[in-house]
C-alpha positions as CSV (number, residue, x, y, z in Angstrom):
1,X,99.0,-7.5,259.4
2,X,99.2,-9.8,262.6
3,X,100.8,-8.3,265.6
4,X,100.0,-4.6,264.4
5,X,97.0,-2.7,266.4
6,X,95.2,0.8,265.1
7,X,96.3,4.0,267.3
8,X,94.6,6.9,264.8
9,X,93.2,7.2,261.6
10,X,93.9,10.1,259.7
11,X,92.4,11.2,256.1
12,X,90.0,8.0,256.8
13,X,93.4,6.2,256.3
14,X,94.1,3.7,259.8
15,X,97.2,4.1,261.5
16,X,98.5,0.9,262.7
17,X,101.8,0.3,264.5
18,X,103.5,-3.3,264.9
19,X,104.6,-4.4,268.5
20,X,108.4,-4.7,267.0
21,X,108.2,-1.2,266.7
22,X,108.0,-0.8,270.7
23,X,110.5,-3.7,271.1
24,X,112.8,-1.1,268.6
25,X,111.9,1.9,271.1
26,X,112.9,-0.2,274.6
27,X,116.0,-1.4,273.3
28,X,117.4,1.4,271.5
29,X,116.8,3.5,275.0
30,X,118.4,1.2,276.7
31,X,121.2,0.9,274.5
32,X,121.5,4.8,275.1
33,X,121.6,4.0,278.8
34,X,124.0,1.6,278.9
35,X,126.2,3.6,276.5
36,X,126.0,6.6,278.7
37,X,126.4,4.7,282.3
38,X,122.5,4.7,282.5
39,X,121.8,8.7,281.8
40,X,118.1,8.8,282.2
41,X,118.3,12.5,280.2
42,X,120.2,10.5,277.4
43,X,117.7,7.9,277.2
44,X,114.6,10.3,277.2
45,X,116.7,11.8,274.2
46,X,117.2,8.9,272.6
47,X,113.3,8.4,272.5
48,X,112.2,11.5,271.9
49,X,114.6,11.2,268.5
50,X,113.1,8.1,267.8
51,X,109.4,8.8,268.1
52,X,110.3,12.4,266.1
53,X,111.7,9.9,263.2
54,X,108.8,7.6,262.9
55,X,106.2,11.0,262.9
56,X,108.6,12.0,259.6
57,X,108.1,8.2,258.4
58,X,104.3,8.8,258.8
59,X,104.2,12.1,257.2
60,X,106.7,10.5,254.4
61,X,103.9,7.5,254.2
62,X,100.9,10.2,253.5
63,X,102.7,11.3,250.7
64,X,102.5,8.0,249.2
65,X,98.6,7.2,250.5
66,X,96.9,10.7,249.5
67,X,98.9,11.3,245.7
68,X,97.8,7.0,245.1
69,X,94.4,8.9,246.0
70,X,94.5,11.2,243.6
71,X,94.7,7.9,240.5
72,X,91.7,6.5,242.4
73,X,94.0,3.8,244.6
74,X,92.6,3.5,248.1
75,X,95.5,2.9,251.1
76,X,94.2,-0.3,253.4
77,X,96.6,1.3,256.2
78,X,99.7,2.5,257.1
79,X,102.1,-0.2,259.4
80,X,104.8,1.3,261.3
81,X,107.7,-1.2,261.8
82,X,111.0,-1.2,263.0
83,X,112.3,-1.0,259.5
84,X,110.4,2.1,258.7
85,X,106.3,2.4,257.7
86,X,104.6,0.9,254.8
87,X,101.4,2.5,253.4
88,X,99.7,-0.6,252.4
89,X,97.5,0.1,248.8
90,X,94.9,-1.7,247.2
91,X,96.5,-2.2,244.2
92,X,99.3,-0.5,242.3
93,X,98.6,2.5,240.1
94,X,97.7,1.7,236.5
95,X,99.6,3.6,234.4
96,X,103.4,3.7,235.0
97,X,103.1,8.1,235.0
98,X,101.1,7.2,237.7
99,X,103.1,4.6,240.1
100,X,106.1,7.1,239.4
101,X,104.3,9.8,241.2
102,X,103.1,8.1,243.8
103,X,106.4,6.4,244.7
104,X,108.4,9.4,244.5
105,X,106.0,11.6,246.4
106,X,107.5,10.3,249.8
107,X,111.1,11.5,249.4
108,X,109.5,14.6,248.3
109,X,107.9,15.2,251.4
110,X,111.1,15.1,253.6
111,X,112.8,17.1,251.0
112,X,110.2,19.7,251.3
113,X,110.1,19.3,255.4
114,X,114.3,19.7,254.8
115,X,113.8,23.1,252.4
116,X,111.3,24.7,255.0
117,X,113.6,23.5,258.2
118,X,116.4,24.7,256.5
119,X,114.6,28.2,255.9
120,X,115.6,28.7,259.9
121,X,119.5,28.9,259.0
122,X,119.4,31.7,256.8
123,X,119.8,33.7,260.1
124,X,123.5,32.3,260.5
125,X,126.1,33.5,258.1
126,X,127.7,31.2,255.8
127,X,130.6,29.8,258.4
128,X,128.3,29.8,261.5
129,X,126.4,27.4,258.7
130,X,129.0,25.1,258.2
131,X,129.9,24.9,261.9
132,X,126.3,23.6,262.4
133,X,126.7,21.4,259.7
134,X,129.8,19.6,260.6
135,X,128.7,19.4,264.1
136,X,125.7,17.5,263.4
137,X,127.1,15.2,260.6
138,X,130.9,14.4,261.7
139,X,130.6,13.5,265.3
140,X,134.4,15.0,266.3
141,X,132.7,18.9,265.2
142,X,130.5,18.8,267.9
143,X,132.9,21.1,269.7
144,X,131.8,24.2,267.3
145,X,127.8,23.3,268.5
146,X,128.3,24.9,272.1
147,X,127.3,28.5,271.5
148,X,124.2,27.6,269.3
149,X,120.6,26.8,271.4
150,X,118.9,23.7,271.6
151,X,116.3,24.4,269.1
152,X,119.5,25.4,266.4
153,X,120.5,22.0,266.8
154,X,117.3,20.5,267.0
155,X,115.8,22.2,263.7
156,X,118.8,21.6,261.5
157,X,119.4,17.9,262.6
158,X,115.8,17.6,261.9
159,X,116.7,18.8,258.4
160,X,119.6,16.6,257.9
161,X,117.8,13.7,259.1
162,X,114.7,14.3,256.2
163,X,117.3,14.4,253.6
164,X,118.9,10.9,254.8
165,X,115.1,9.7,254.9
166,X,114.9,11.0,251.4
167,X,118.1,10.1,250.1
168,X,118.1,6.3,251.8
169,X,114.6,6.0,250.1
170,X,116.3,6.7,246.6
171,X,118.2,4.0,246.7
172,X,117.0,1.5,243.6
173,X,116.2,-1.3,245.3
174,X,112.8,-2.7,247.0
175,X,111.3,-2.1,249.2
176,X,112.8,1.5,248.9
177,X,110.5,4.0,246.7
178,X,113.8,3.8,244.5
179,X,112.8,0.3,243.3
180,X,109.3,1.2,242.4
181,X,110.6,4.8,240.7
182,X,113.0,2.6,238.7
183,X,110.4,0.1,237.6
184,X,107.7,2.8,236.9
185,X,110.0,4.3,234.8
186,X,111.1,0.7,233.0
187,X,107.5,-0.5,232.6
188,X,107.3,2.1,229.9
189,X,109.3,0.5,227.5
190,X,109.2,-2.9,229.3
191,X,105.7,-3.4,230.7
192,X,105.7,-3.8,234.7
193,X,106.1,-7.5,234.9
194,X,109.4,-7.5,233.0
195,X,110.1,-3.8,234.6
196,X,110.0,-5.6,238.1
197,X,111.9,-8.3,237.1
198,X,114.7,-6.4,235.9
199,X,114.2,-4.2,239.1
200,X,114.3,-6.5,241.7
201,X,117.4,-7.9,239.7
202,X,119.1,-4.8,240.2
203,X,118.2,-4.5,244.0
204,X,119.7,-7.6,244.3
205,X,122.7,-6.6,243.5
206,X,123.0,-4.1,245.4
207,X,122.0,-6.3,248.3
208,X,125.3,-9.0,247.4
209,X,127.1,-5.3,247.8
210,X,126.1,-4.4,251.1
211,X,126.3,-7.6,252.0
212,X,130.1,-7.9,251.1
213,X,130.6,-5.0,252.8
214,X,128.6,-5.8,255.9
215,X,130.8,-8.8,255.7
216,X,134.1,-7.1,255.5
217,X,134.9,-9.1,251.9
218,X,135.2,-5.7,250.2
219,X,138.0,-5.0,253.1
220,X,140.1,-8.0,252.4
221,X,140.4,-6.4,249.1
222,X,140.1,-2.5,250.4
223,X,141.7,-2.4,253.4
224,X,142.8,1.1,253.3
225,X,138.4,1.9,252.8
226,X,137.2,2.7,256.1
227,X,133.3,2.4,254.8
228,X,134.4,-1.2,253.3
229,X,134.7,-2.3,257.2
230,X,132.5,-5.1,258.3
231,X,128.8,-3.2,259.3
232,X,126.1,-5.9,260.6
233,X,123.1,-3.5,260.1
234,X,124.5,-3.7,256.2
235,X,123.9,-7.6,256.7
236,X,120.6,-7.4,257.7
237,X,119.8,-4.9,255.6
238,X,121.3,-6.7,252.5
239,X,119.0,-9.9,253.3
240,X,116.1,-7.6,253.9
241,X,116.1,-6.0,250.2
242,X,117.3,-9.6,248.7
243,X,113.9,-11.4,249.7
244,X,111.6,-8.3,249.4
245,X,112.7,-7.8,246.0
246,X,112.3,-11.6,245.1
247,X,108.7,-11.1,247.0
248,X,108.1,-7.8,245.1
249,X,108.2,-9.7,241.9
250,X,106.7,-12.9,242.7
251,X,103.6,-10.5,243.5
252,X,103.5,-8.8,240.3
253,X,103.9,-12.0,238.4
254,X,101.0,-13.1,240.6
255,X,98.5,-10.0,239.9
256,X,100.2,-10.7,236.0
257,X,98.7,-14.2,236.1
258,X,95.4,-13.3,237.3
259,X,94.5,-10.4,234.9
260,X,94.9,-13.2,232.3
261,X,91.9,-15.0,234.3
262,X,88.2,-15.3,234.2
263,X,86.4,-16.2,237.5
264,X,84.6,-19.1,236.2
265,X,88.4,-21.0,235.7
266,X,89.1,-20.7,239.4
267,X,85.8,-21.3,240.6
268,X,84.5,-24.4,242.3
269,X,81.7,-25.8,241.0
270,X,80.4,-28.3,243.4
271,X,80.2,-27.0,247.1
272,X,78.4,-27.7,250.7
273,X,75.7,-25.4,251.3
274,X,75.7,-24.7,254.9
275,X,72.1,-23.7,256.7
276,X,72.1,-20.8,259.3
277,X,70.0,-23.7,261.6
278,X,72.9,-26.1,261.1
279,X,75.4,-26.6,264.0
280,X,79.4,-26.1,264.1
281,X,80.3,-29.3,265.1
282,X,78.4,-30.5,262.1
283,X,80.2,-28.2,259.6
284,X,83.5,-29.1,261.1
285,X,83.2,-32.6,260.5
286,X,83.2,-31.8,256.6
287,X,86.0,-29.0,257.3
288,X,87.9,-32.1,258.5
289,X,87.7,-33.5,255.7
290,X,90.2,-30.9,254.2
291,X,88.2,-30.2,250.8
292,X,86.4,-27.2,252.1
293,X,87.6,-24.1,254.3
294,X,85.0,-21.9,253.9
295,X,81.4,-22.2,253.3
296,X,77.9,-20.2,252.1
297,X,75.8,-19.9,254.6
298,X,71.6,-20.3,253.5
299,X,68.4,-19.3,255.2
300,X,66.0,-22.7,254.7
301,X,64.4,-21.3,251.6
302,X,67.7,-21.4,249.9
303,X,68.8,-17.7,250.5
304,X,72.7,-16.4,250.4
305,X,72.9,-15.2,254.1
306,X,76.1,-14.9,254.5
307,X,79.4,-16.8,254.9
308,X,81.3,-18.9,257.3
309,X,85.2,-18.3,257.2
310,X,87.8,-20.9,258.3
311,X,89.1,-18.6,261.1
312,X,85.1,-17.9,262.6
313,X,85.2,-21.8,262.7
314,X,88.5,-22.2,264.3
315,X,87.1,-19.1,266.7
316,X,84.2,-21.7,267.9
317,X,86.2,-24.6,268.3
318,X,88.6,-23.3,270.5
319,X,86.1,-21.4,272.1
320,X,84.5,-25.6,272.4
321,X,81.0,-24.0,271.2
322,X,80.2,-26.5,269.4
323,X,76.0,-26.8,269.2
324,X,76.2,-23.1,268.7
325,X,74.4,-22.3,265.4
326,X,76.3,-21.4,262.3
327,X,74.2,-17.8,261.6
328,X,76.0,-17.1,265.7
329,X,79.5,-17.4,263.7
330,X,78.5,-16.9,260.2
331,X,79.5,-13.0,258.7
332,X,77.0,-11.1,256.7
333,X,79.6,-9.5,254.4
334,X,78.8,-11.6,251.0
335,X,80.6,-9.9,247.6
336,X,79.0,-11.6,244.4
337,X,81.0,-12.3,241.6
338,X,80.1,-12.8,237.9
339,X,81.5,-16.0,236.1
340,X,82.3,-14.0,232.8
341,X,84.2,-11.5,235.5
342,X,88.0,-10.9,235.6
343,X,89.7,-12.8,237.9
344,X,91.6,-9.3,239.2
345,X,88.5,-8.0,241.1
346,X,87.8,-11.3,243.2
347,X,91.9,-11.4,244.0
348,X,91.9,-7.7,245.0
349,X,88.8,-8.8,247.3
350,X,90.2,-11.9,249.0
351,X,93.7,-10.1,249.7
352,X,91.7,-7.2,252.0
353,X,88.4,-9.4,252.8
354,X,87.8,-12.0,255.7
355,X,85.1,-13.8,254.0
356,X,87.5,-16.4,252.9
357,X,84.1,-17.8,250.2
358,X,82.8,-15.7,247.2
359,X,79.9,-16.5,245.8
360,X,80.0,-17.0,241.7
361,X,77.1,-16.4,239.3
362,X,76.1,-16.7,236.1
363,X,74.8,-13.5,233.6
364,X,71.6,-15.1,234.6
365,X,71.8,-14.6,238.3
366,X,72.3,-18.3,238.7
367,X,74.7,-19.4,241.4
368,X,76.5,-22.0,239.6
369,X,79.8,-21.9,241.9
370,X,82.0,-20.5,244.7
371,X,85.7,-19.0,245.3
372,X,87.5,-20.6,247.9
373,X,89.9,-18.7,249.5
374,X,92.1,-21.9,249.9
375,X,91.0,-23.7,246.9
376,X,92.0,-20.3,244.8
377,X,95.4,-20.1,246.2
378,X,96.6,-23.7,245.8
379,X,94.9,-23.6,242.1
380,X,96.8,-20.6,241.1
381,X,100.0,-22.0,242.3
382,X,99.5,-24.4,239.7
383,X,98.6,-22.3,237.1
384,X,101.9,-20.3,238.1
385,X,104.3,-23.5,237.7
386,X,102.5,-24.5,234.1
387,X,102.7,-21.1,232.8
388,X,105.7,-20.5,230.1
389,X,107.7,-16.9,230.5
390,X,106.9,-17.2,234.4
């Protein structure tokens, strides 16, 4: 994802974080500042919650990443964004058993970080319990929190806050692990393209809710509702879970099209072969033609040696190095593909790959054609629009 740089990898999984998250961090601190005439303690508080939050977003993403391992589906990465994280995965889990585990494996994390936090309370008696409680949720109880340490509070707001995490997740709409829980458990009956549909339908909905609320439509009509009050985080979250359930589908109807494909009927057939002796400003004056993006790359006895991506190109252009020689550019990474091949396995590999051109061959080892990063897309955009029941 643009605009998102590695900090760890854990469980060979990279950790990446988005540079909105830090824009997220600096503004909410200094809201706490302003809020509190400029406490510097408040605002190191106000940090310190939000970094603690986004460590129980990671562990909540592992959940996700490691049980997908377990059904043999590799996590790409793990974003963290001001939103929440997302744990990026190859593809989704065959087998709707599957995708139900490995959505719902998340909230089950916090729940279990909630049970073992809330272990720590069974030291209070019942009452001293509920004091905590009603401290930490209803703002005008934080009277009762004076005689109980920092580290009471801390542990049991820590608690509460993995049960919101769990509980906001549950809610059956995308992106939340609700939506995909609800359409694992439809694609049983349904199969997942129809499962999605009906899904992201559903989360729709509940996005025109919040979005009357967020509004205040619902308190024209419920003025006596206190939580029917105009909210703009419930506007932009309404919009949010609108598009991404609209996107959500769009990509499964995608992936849908695709299984039904062969490689050889997205293929092109007639190509420029590109020579590792052969200079940029050469190959950009066919790119400028606008028919090709991405080109093989051939020794000068008519060897694959690699390919030459459209952003490599771009990368020597602006960089004006324009008698440099296309193996200087060129990447070595080359994945083959078989005509008589699913279409699935070379979408899979241009979604995580820069090579931008796959090379196509016959069952005789005959390369007969390419897939074009560019070419592919605009073709299968068509094939989308012509396709009935889409």
């Amino acid at each position: 994802m643009t605009g998102a740089f590695r900090f760890a990898r854990v469980f060979g999984i990279p950790i990446r974080v988005h540079w909105t998250f830090f824009v997220l961090v600096l503004g909410y601190v200094l809201y706490a500042g302003y809020d509190t005439n400029w406490d510097k303690l408040a605002m190191m508080w106000s940090a310190i919650f939000v970094f603690v939050l986004f460590f129980l977003v990671i562990l909540h993403e592992f959940g996700h990443a490691l049980t997908a391992r377990r059904y043999g589906v590799n996590t790409r990465d793990i974003i963290l964004l001001p939103i929440g994280g997302v744990a990026r995965l190859d593809h989704l889990p065959e087998k709707p058993a599957h995708e139900f585990w490995v959505a719902i494996a998340g909230p089950l994390v916090n729940v279990a970080i909630a049970a073992l936090l809330s272990l720590y309370l069974l030291k209070f008696s019942p009452e001293q319990r509920w004091e905590i409680v009603n401290g930490v949720v209803f703002s005008e109880g934080n009277y009762f929190l004076n005689e109980y340490s920092d580290l009471d509070r801390f542990l049991f707001f820590m608690a509460f806050l993995n049960v919101i995490l769990a509980g906001f997740n549950l809610i059956p709409a995308f992106p939340m692990d609700g939506g995909r829980i609800l359409r694992a458990l439809l694609s049983i009956g349904l199969g997942r393209l129809k499962a999605t549909l009906v899904a992201a339908r559903i989360g729709q909905l509940l996005a025109v809710f919040m979005l009357a609320i967020g509004t205040g439509l619902l308190a024209f009509f419920f003025p006596d509702v206190n939580a029917f009050h105009s909210n703009p985080m419930f506007v932009l979250i309404s919009v949010f879970v609108f598009f991404t359930a609209e996107n959500e589908y769009r990509s499964v109807r995608t992936e849908h099209l695709v299984g039904q494909l062969k490689v050889d009927q997205m293929m092109r057939g007639n190509f420029t072969r590109v020579y590792t002796t052969d200079r940029i400003r050469d190959v950009l004056e066919i790119y400028q033609l606008r028919l090709e993006r991405n080109f093989l790359v051939f020794d000068q006895w008519q060897n694959l040696m690699g390919v030459l991506p459209e952003f490599r190109l771009m990368e020597a252009r602006k960089k004006k190095d324009l008698d440099a020689l296309v193996s200087e550019y060129m990447l070595p990474d080359i994945h083959p593909l078989v005509s008589a091949d699913n279409l699935q396995q070379a979408f899979g590999i241009i979604q995580v790959s820069d090579a931008g051109a796959l090379p196509v061959y016959n069952p005789w080892n005959r390369l007969i054609g390419v897939i074009d990063e560019h070419f592919f897309t605009k073709n299968l955009k068509k094939k989308m629009k012509g396709k009935k029941g889409f």
